[in-house]
C-alpha positions in Angstrom: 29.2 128.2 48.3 28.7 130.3 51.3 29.8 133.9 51.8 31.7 133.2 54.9 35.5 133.9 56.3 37.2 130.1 57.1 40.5 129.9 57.7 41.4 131.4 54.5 44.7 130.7 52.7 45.9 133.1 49.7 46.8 130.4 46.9 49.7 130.7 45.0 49.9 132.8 41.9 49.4 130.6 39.0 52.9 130.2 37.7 54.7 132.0 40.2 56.7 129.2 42.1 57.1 125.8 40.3 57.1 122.3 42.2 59.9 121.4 43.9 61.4 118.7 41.7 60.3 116.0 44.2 56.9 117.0 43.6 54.7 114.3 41.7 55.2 114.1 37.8 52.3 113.2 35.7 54.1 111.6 32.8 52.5 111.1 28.8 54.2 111.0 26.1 52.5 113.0 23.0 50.7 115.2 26.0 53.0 116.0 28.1 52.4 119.9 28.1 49.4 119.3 29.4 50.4 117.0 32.0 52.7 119.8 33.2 49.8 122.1 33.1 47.8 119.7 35.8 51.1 119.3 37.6 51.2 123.2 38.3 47.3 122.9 38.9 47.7 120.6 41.5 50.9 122.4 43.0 49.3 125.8 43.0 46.4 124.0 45.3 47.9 121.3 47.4 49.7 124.3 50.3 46.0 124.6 51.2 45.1 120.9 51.4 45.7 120.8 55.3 42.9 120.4 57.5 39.7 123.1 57.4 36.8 122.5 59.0 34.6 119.2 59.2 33.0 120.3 55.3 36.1 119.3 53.8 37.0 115.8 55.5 36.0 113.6 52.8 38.0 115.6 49.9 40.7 117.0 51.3 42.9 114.0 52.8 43.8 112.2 49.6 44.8 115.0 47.8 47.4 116.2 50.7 48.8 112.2 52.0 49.7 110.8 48.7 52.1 113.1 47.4 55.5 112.0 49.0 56.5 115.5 50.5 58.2 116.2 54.0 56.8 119.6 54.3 54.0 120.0 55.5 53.8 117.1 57.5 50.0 116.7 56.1 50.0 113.1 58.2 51.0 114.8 61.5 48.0 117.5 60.5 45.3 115.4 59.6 46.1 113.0 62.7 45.5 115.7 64.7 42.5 117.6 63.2 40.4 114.4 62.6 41.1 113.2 65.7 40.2 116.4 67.7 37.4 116.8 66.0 34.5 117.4 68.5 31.5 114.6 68.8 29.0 115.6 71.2 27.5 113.0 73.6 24.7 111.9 71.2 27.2 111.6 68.0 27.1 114.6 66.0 30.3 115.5 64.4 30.9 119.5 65.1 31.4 121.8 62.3 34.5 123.3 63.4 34.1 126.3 61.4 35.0 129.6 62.6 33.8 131.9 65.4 30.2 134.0 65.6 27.2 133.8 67.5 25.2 130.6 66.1 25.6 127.1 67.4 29.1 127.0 68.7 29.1 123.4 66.5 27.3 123.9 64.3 27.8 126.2 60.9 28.6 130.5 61.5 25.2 131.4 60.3 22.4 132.2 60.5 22.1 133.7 64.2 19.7 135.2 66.0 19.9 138.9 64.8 19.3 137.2 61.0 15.4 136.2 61.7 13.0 138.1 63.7 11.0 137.6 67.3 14.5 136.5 68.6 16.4 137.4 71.3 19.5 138.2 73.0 22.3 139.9 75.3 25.4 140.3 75.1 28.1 141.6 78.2 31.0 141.2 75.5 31.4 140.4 72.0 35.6 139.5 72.3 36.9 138.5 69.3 33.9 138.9 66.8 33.7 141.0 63.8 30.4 142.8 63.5 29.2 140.9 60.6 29.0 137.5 62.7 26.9 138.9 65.1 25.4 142.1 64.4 24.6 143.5 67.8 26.2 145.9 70.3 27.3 144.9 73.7 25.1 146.0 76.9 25.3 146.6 80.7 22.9 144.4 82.9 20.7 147.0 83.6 17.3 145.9 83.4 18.0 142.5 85.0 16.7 141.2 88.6 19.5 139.8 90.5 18.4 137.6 93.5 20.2 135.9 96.4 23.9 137.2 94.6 26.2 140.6 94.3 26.6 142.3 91.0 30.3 142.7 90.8 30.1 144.2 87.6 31.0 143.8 83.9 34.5 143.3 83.6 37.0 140.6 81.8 34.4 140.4 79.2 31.7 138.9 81.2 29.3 140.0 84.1 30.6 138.8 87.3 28.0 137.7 90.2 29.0 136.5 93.0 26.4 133.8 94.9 25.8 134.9 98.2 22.9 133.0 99.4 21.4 130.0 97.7 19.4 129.5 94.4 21.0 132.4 93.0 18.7 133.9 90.3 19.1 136.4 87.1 16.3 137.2 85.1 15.8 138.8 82.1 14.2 142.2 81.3 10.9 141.6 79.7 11.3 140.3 76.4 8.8 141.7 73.1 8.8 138.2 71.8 10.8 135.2 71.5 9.0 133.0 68.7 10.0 128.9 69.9 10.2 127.9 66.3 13.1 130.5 65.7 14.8 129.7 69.3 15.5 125.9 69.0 18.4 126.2 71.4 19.3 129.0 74.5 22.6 129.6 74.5 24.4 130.6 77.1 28.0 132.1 77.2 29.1 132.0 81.1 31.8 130.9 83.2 31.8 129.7 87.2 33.7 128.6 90.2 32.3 127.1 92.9 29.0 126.0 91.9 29.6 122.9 94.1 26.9 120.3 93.6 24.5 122.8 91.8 22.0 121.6 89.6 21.2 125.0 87.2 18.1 125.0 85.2 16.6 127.5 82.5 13.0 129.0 83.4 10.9 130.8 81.2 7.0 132.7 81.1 4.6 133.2 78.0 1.3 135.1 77.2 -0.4 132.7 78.5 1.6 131.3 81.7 2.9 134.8 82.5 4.4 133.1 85.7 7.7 131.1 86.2 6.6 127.4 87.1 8.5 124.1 87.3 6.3 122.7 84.3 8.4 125.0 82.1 12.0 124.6 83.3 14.9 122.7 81.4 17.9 122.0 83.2 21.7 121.7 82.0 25.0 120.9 83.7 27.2 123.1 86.0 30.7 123.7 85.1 34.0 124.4 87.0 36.0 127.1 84.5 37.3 129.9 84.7 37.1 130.5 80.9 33.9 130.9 78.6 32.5 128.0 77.7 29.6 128.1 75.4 26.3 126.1 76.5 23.9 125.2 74.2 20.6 124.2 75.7 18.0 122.2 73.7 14.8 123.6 74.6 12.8 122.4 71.7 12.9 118.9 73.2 10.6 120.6 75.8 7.1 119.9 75.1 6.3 123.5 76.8 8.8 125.3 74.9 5.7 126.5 72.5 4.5 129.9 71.4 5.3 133.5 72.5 8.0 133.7 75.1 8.0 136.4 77.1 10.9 136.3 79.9 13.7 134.3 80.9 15.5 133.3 84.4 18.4 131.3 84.8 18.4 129.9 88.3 22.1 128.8 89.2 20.2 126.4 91.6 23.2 126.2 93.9 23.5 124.9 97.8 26.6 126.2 98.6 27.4 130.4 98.9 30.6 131.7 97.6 31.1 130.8 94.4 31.2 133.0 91.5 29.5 133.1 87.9 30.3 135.2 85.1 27.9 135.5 81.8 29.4 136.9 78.6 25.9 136.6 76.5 22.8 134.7 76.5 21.0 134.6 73.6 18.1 132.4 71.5 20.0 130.2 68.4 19.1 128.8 65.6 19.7 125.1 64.7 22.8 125.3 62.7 24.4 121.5 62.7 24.8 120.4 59.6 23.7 116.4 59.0 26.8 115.7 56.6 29.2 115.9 59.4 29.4 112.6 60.4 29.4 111.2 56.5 32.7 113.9 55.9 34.3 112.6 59.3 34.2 108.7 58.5 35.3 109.1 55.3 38.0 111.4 56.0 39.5 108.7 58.7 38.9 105.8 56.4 41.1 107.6 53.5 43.4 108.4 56.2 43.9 105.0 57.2 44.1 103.9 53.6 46.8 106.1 52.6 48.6 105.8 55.8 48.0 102.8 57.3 48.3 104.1 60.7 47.0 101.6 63.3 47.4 103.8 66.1 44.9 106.3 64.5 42.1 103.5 63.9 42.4 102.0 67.5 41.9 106.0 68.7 39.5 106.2 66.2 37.9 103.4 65.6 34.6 103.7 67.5 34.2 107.5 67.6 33.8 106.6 63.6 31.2 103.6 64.7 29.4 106.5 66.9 29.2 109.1 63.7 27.6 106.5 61.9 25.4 104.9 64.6 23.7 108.8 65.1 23.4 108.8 61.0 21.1 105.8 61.6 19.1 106.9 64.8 19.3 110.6 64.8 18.3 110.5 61.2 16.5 107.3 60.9 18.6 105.9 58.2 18.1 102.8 59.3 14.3 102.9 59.7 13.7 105.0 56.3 17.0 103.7 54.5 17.4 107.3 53.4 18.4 110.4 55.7 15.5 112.5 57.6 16.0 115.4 58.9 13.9 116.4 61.9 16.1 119.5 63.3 13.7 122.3 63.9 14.1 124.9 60.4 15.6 122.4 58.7 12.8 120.6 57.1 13.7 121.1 53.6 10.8 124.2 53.0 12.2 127.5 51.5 12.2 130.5 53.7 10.9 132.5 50.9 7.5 131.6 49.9 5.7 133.0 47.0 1.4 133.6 47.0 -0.7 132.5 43.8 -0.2 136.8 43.1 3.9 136.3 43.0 4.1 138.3 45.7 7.1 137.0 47.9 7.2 136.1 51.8 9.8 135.8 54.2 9.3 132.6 56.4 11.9 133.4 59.3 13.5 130.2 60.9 13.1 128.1 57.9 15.2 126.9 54.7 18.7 126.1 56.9 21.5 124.8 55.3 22.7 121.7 55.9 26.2 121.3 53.9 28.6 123.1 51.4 25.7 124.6 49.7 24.8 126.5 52.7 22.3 128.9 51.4 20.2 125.9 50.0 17.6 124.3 52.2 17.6 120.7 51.7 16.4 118.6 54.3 13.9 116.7 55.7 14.7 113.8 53.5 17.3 114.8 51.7 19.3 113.4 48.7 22.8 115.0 49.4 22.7 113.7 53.1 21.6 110.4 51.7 24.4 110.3 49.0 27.1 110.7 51.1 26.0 108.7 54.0 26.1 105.3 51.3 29.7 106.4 50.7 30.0 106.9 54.3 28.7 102.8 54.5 30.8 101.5 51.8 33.9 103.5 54.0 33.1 101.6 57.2 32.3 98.3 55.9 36.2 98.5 54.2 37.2 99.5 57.5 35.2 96.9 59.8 36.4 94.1 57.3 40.2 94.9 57.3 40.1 95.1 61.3 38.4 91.6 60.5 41.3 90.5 58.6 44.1 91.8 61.3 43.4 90.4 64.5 47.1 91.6 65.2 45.9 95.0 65.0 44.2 95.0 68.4 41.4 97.3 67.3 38.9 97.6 69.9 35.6 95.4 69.1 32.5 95.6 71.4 29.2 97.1 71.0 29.6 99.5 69.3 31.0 97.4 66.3 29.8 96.4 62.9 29.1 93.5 61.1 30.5 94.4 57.6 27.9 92.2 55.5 25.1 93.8 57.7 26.4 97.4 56.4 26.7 95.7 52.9 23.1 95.0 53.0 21.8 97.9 54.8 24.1 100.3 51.9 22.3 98.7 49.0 19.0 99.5 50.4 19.7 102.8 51.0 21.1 103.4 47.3 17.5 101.5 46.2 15.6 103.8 48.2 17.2 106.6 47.3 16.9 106.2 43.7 13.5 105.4 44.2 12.6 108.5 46.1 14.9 111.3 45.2 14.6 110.4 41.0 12.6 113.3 39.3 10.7 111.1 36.4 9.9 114.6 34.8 13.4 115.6 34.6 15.2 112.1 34.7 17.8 113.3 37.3 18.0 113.5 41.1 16.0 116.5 43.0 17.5 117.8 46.3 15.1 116.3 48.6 11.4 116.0 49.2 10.7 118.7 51.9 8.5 118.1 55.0 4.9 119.1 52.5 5.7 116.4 50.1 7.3 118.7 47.0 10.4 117.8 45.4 12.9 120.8 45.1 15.0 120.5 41.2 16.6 123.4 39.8 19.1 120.9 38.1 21.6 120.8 40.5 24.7 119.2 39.1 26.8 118.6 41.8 24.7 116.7 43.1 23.7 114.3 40.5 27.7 114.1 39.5 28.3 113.2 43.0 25.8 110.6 42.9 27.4 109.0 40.2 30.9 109.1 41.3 30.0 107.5 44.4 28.0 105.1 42.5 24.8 105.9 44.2 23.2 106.1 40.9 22.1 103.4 39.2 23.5 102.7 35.6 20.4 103.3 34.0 19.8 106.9 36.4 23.9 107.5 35.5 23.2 107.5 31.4 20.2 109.5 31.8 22.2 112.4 34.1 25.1 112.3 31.6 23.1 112.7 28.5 21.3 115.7 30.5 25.0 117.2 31.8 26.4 116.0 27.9 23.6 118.3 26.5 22.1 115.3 24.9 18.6 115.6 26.3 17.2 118.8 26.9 15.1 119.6 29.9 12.6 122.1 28.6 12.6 124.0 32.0 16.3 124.8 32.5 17.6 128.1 32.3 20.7 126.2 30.6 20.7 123.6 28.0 23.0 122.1 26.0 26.5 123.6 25.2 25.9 126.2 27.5 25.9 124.2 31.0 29.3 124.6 30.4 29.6 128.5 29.8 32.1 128.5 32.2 34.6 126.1 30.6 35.9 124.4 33.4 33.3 122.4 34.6 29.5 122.2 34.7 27.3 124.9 36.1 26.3 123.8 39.8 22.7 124.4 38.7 20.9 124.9 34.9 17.6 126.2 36.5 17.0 129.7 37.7 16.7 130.0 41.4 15.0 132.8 43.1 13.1 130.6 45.5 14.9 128.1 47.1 17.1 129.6 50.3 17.2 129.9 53.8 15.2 133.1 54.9 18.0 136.0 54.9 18.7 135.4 51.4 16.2 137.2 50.5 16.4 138.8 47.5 18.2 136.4 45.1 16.7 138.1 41.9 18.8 140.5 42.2 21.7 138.9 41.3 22.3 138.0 37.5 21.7 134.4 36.5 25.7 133.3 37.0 27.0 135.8 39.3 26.0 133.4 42.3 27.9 130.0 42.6 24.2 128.1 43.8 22.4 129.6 41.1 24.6 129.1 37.6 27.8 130.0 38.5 30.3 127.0 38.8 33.0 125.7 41.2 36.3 124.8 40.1 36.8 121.8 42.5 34.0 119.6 41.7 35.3 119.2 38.3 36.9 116.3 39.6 33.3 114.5 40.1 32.5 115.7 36.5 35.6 114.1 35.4 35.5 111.4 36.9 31.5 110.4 36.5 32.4 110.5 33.0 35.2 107.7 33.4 32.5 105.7 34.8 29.6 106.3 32.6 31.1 107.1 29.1 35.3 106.3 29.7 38.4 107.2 29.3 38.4 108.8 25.8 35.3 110.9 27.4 37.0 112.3 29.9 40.0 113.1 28.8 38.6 115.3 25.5 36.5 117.4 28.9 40.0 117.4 30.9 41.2 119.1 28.2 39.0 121.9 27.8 39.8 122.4 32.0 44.0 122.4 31.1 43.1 124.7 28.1 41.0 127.1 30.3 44.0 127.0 33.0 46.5 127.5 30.7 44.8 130.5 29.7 44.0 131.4 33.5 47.9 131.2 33.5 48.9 133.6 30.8 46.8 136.2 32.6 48.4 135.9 35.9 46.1 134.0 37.9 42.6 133.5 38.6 42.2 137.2 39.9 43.6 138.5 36.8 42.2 136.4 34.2 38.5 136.9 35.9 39.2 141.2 36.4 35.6 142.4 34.6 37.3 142.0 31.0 35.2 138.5 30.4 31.8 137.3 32.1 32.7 135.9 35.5 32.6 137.0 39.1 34.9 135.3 42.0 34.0 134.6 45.0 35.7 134.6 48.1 36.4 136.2 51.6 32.9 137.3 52.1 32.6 138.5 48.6 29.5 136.9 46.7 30.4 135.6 43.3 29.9 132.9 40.0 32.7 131.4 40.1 34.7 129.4 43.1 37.8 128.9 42.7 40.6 130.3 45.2 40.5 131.8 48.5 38.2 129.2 50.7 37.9 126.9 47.8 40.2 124.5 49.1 38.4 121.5 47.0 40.2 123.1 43.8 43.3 120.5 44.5 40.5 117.9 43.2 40.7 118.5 39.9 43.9 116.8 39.0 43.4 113.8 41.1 41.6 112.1 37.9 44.9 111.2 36.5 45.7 109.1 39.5 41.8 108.0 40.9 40.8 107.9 37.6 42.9 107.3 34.3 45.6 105.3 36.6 43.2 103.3 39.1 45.1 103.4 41.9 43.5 103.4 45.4 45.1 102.7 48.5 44.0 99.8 51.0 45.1 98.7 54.1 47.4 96.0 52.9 49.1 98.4 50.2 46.9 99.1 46.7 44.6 98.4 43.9 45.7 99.4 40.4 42.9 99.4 37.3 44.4 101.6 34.8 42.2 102.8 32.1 43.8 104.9 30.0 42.0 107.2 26.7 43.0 105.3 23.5 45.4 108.2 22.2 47.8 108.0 25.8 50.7 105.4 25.1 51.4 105.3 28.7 50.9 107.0 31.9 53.2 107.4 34.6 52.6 108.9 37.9 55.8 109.3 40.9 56.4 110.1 44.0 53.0 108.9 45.0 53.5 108.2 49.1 51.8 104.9 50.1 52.2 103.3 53.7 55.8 104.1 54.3 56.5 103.6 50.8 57.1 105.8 47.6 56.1 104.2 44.5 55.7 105.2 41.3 53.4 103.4 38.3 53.8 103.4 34.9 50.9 101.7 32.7 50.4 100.9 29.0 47.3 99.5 27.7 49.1 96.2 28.0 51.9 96.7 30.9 51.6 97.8 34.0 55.5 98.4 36.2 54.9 99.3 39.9 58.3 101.3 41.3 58.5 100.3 45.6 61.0 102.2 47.6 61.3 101.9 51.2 62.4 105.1 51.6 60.7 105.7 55.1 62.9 102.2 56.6 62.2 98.8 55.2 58.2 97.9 56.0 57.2 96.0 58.6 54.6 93.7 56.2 54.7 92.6 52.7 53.0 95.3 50.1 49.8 93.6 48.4 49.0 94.5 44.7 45.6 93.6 44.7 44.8 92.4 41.2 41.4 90.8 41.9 39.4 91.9 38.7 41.8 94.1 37.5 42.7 91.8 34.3 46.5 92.0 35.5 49.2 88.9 35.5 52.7 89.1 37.4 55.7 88.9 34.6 58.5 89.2 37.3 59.5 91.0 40.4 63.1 93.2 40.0 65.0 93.3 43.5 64.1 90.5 44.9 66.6 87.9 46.3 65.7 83.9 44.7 65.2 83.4 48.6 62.5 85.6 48.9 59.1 84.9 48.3 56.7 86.4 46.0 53.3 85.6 46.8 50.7 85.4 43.9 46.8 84.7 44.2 43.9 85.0 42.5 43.8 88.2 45.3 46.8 89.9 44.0 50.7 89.9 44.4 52.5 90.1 47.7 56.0 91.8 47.9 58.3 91.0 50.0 60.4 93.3 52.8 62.5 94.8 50.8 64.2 98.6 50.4 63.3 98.5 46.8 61.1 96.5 44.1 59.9 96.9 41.0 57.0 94.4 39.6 56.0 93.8 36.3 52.9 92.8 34.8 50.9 92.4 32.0 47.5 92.8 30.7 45.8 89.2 30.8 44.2 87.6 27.9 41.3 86.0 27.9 41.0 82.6 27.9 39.6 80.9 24.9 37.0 78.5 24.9 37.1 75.1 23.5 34.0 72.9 22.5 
């Protein structure tokens, strides 16, 4: 995980402050110390499932909407984050990380004073700590001013007024600005006035040491008087080649008397990140599922349609039926590069991360993007066919619109292609990518081969093979880690079994020097994804599976517990560094490692089935053999609360109507869930109880309670 400082939240101490008693139970009988334990796990973890930045849209909603809490108002929160978050005019999805001097959307590093033949200058650095962008603040001497007054550096910017038309300001001369590294200019600035100005960026090079239209990009004037940040896409310039020497902005204006001030202008590096748009449309659709807030999909409806649209086009999804990724650095090569005599070199402005595993390259055609852009599919076709269902919903159609059975189709070709392309035959499991050379990148990255499985990417035949690798079944002969020892750190599956000292972005430089485990992307583990562990093994080897590994994680917790905390446990008594804050480390799990609240969401995703829809829910319990029942409350559905209880053969569903009485009936779906209706408790004679082969169909009422049981199969006669 990256060493970065997001909008950090101190978890609880474990065992400090127990749930309110109108927190969710998780109820077994024979196990119910345990239960408790993931009750506390889950309480210590959901305070910090609230909105972070775009990284955490897909994993973060669930967790904080379904249990049936006034405070915090999650719903209120999430509204608001995921419908503020920023989509630029092509479609990307902004990061919405925190402040430095990289891409303003994109991710906090790296920036220009990371590589080398960059450039930049800044009037005033407000608000910034050193380490995000590692550079002093200057005057403007050294730069020509033409056809405006210097009125000085002052309210953190330099202040020119335009006295005279075409107002100019060029830079000192530059030693080198190296294209590759400066895929964007960014300017930093602030005018009034500008009228109908037209601004453009010019810029000279060894060999045209002379400003000339051929070389000129141009960008839009603003009317503010506070800093906006401008980032300007030079690299689309066929010119924007080689050794640049000097640039000029030319305001380009008609009028006189307006004023411009410029806080910084500086080369950056392209540092979007191409699961953005996957995280945003499956954050809204699980939103909507758990909520079913109309208002939010008509708002929201089509800038979900745009995120996956510039999935498709930007990176030719729909061409390739995997993702490609074209951004300049980010073409899935390392930036360290090693010669036949090991010597290592460090290829500035290449190796970019493009997701939570931010020091990793990935790219070009990459298998994490691709992963999570099916799931991203299989979200919007749900969506596109319940707006189909509810004309009454007055969601707004048009062109920008899907046909549900086209994304069907289109989603299984991308989960054939990607198993065809991204499947290491030497080591029967999925590689990160296949880089912009041709080479295949596999240091046995867990995560994402457990992803791939719980979002059934994988086929079943590519699922067996990755659990019998991440079981210690079959031994790759070139891990670092084999066997029992993947899981050396208890709690889940190290997030990578081969030793890394090759694959990262270019100021990662020296990754040797960190112990094998003392790095979360090279053996160490993170708490949170756990949950895909758990929940791949539901899928692949069942209930009985799981729930033996579930209880090595409450056994390690309850021993995290004893010691105090995380903190405590993990204090240089026993192998295992944390990370967090800006402090490298093995082992994620507190501080920005929101994603920990995943972990105990297998009792209600996995062991109960339940998943929301936008008519009420689907429940497909499958519990382990040595669980008599399983009972989950308090879970928050709609404007219900309901609570489940399921035996192997029963299954009771609790509805109260405790937010007013609903405006539609609650649908059980039962479709394939082997489930028949026994009878419905609360329910006036009058009332009608719709059943279908679909499911059940409650009526409007402030409290039910449906019983079912597990159907037999019918028996065959000759």
């Amino acid at each position: 995980m990256a060493i970065f400082l997001s909008v950090l939240i101190m978890n609880h101490v474990v065992g400090a402050a127990e749930a309110p008693e109108d927190f969710p139970r998780f109820l077994v009988p024979g196990r119910q110390p345990e239960m408790d334990s993931l009750r506390r796990l889950l309480w210590l973890h959901w305070p910090g499932a609230g909105p972070k930045s775009t990284l955490w849209d897909d994993w973060l909603p669930a967790p904080a909407l379904w249990p049936a809490m006034a405070e915090p108002d999650f719903r209120a929160r999430w509204d608001a984050a995921l419908s503020g978050r920023i989509i630029d005019e092509e479609g990307y999805v902004a990061c919405h990380q925190h402040a430095s001097v990289a891409h303003p959307l994109g991710w906090p590093f790296p920036f220009w004073r990371q590589g080398a033949d960059n450039w930049g200058w800044h009037f005033a650095l407000p608000g910034l700590p050193p380490m995000w962008h590692a550079t002093d603040e200057r005057t403007q001497e050294g730069w020509t001013l033409d056809n405006g007054a210097d009125d000085g550096i002052h309210d953190l910017a330099w202040h020119i007024r335009l006295t005279e038309p075409k107002t100019t300001v060029t830079t000192p001369p530059i030693d080198v600005i190296d294209t590759f590294q400066a895929p964007f200019l960014q300017l930093r600035w602030k005018a009034t006035g500008l009228g109908s100005a037209q601004p453009y960026i010019e810029w000279t090079t060894d060999s045209d040491p002379e400003f000339h239209p051929d070389r000129r990009v141009y960008f839009e004037p603003i009317e503010s008087s506070d800093v906006l940040h401008k980032v300007i896409p030079v690299y689309r310039h066929p010119r924007w080649q080689g050794k640049v020497r000097r640039l000029r902005i030319n305001f380009n204006n008609r009028e006189t008397g307006g004023t411009v001030g410029i806080q910084g202008f500086f080369t950056t590096y392209d540092t979007r990140h191409n699961i953005n748009n996957q995280g945003f449309v499956e954050g809204c659709a699980k939103y909507f599922f758990w909520t079913r807030d109309i208002d939010f999909l008509r708002r929201n409806i089509n800038r979900m349609r745009t995120a996956i649209r510039y999935i498709m086009t930007e990176f030719e999804a729909e061409k390739e039926g995997v993702v490609v990724t074209r951004w300049v650095g980010h073409d899935g090569r390392s930036g360290l590069e090693r010669g036949e005599d090991g010597a290592k070199a460090i290829r500035h402005g290449r190796g970019i991360g493009n997701n939570y595993w931010d020091l990793l390259p990935f790219g070009h055609k990459d298998a994490y993007a691709t992963i999570r852009y099916y799931d991203a599919l299989n979200q919007m076709t749900a969506i596109e066919r319940a707006v189909a269902a509810h004309p009454e919903w007055n969601v707004p159609a048009g062109v920008l619109a899907f046909d549900p059975d086209a994304l069907d189709k289109h989603a299984a070709r991308v989960k054939r292609m990607g198993n065809r392309l991204f499947w290491n035959k030497a080591t029967r499991r999925f590689a990160a990518g296949i880089d912009i050379d041709g080479n295949m990148h596999d240091y046995g990255f867990t995560f994402l081969n457990l992803e791939a499985v719980y979002y059934d990417f994988a086929s079943r035949e590519h699922a067996n093979d990755i659990m019998r690798w991440i079981c210690g079944e079959r031994v790759v002969e070139s891990d670092t880690s084999q066997g029992a020892d993947i899981y050396y750190w208890r709690f889940g599956p190290r997030a990578t079994t081969k030793r890394n000292i090759d694959y990262y972005f270019w100021a990662w430089s020296a990754p040797e020097a960190i112990p094998w485990g003392d790095q979360v992307q090279d053996g160490g583990a993170v708490l949170g994804f756990s949950y895909h562990d758990l929940m791949a093994r539901l899928r692949v080897r069942g209930p009985d599976n799981a729930a033996a590994r579930l209880d090595e994680v409450v056994a390690w917790f309850d021993e995290v517990a004893a010691a105090g905390g995380y903190r405590q446990y993990y204090d240089g008594s026993r192998p295992g560094t944390l990370q967090g804050a800006g402090t490298p480390g093995g082992l994620g799990l507190d501080l920005e490692f929101f994603e920990s609240v995943l972990v105990p969401q297998i009792v209600l995703d996995g062991f109960l089935g339940f998943r929301p829809t936008a008519d009420g829910c689907r429940i497909d319990p499958r519990l382990p053999s040595d669980w008599p029942e399983l009972t989950v409350t308090q879970i928050r559905l709609h404007d219900a609360v309901v609570t489940v209880r399921a035996t192997h053969d029963q299954l009771d569903i609790t509805v109260n109507a405790v937010y007013g009485l609903p405006d539609v009936p609650l649908h059980i779906e039962t479709r394939g869930t082997h489930w028949a209706l026994t009878r419905v408790d609360g329910v006036a004679a009058e009332q009608e109880i719709r059943v279908d082969n679909g499911g059940i169909q409650l009526p409007k009422v402030a409290r039910a309670v449906a019983h079912l049981e597990r159907a037999k199969p019918e028996r065959k006669t000759r």
